[in-house]
N, C-alpha and C positions, 0 to 999 in steps of 0.2 A: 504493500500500500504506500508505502514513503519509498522515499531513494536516499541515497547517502548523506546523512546531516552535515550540515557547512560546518565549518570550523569557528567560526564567526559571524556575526550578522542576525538582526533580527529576524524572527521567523514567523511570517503571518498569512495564517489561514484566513483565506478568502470564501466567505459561505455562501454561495450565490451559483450561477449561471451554469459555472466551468471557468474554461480560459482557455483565449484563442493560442497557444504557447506556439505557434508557427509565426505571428506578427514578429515583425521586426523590433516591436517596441520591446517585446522582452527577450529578445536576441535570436528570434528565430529567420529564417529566410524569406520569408513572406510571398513566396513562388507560386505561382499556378501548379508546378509540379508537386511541390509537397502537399500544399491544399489536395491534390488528387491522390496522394499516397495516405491521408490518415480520414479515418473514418470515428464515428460514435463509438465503435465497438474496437474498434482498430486496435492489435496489440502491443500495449507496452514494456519495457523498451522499444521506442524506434526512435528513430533518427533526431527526434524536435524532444521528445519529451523522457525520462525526466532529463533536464538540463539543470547548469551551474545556477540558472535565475531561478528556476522551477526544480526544485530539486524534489517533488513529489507533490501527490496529490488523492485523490479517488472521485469516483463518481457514482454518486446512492443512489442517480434518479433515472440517468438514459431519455433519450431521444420521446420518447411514447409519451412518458409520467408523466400525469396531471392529478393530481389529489383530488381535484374538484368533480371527476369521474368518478363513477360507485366503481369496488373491485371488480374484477374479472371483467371487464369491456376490454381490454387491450392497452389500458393507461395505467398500470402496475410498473411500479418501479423494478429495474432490471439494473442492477450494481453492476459496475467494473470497472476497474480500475485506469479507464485513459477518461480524464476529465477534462476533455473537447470541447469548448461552449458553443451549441450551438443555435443563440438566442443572442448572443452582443453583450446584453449586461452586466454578466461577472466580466468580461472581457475590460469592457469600462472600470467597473468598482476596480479593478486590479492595477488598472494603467492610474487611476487616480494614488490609489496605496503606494504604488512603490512600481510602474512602468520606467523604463530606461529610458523613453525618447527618441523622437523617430527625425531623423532630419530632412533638409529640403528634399532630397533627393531622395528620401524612402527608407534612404539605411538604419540602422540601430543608430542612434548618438551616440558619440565614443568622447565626448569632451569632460569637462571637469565639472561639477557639479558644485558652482559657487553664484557669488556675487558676479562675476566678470560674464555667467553663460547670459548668452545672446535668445533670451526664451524666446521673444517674434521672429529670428528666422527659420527656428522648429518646425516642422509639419506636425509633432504634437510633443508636448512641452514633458518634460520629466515629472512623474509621481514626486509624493512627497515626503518620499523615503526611495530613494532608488536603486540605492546597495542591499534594501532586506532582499530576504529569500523569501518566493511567492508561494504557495501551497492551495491551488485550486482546491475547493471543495463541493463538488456540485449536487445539488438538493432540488434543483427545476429540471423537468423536462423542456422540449423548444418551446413549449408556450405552458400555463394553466398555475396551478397553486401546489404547495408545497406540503407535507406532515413529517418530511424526512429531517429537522434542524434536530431535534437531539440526538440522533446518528452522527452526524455532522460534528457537534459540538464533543461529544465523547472522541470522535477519530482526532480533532486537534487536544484532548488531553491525555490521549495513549494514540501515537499515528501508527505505531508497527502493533499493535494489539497484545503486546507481549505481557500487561496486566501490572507495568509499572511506568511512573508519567514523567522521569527522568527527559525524555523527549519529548516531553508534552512542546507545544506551539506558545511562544512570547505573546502573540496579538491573533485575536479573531475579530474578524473586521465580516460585518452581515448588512447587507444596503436590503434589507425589505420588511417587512410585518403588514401590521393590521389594525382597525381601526379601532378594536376593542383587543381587552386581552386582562386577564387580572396576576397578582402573585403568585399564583399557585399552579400556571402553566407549565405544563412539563418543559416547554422552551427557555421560559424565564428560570426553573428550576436549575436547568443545564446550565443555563448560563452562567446562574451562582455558584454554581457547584466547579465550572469553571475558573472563574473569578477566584473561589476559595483555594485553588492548588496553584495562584499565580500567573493564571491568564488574563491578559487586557481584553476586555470584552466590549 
């Protein structure tokens, strides 16, 4: 489920969409050919993913899942482990956390990450953390609603599931919810329970 932990750098789970880990923004190629080499299901290790920026990740929900579907229609979540977005939004949440930056010309930004970078000649301006390490977590399917975050929430406090949180995730960053919700939400519960062994929530 994870891939080799950085040495350093913070480490933050992105609970959202996926993540396009082929952009250039977070160091991938951004080719029409790779685009046509990885899929939803497509197996990991390959080529783009995990990487030094993306050094792991999973995917609880697959392409189908919509929660907002009774069981057994066809919109049942199907886990596995290449977390692909293939809806845009955790793509965004992610470029805003800690994206590299993409310059005029399409490439990855390779510049220095101060006062002197030139943000408007960007084609998209660096996250605001650029050196953490990203760790897609994806809980939506391409469109609909979610029940999959305290899945979610437990993988960034044990990522390899070995039952100790030694590797637990620095920051879990989540861009969604709802417009009611009280304390006693299993979501909100994870989150504390989070919170309590040292994750930024």
């Amino acid at each position: 489920k994870v891939g080799p932990a950085p040495k350093n750098g913070w480490q933050i789970a992105v609970i959202d969409t996926g993540l396009d880990y082929i952009h250039t923004n977070f160091g991938g190629p951004g080719t029409p050919a790779a685009y046509a080499s990885v899929t939803d299901t497509g197996p990991v290790p390959n080529p783009y993913f995990p990487s030094f920026k993306i050094p792991g990740g999973y995917d609880f929900a697959g392409d189908a899942y919509d929660a907002n579907q009774p069981p057994g229609t066809g919109h049942d979540p199907l886990p596995d482990p290449n977390p692909m977005d293939s809806n845009g939004h955790g793509t965004g949440s992610a470029s805003l956390v800690g994206g590299l930056g993409v310059a005029a010309n399409g490439s990855t930004f390779a510049g220095v990450y101060d006062n002197a970078t030139d943000i408007a000649s960007l084609k998209i301006s660096p996250g605001f953390a650029p050196k953490a390490f990203i760790y897609p977590v994806r809980v939506f399917g391409t469109t609909g609603s979610t029940n999959l975050v305290v899945q979610a929430i437990d993988w960034a406090i044990d990522p390899n599931g070995d039952g100790t949180i030694s590797d637990h995730m620095d920051i879990i960053s989540m861009s969604l919810g709802a417009d009611t919700g009280f304390a006693q939400d299993p979501d909100a519960v994870a989150a504390s329970n989070a919170g309590a062994v040292g994750v930024i929530v």
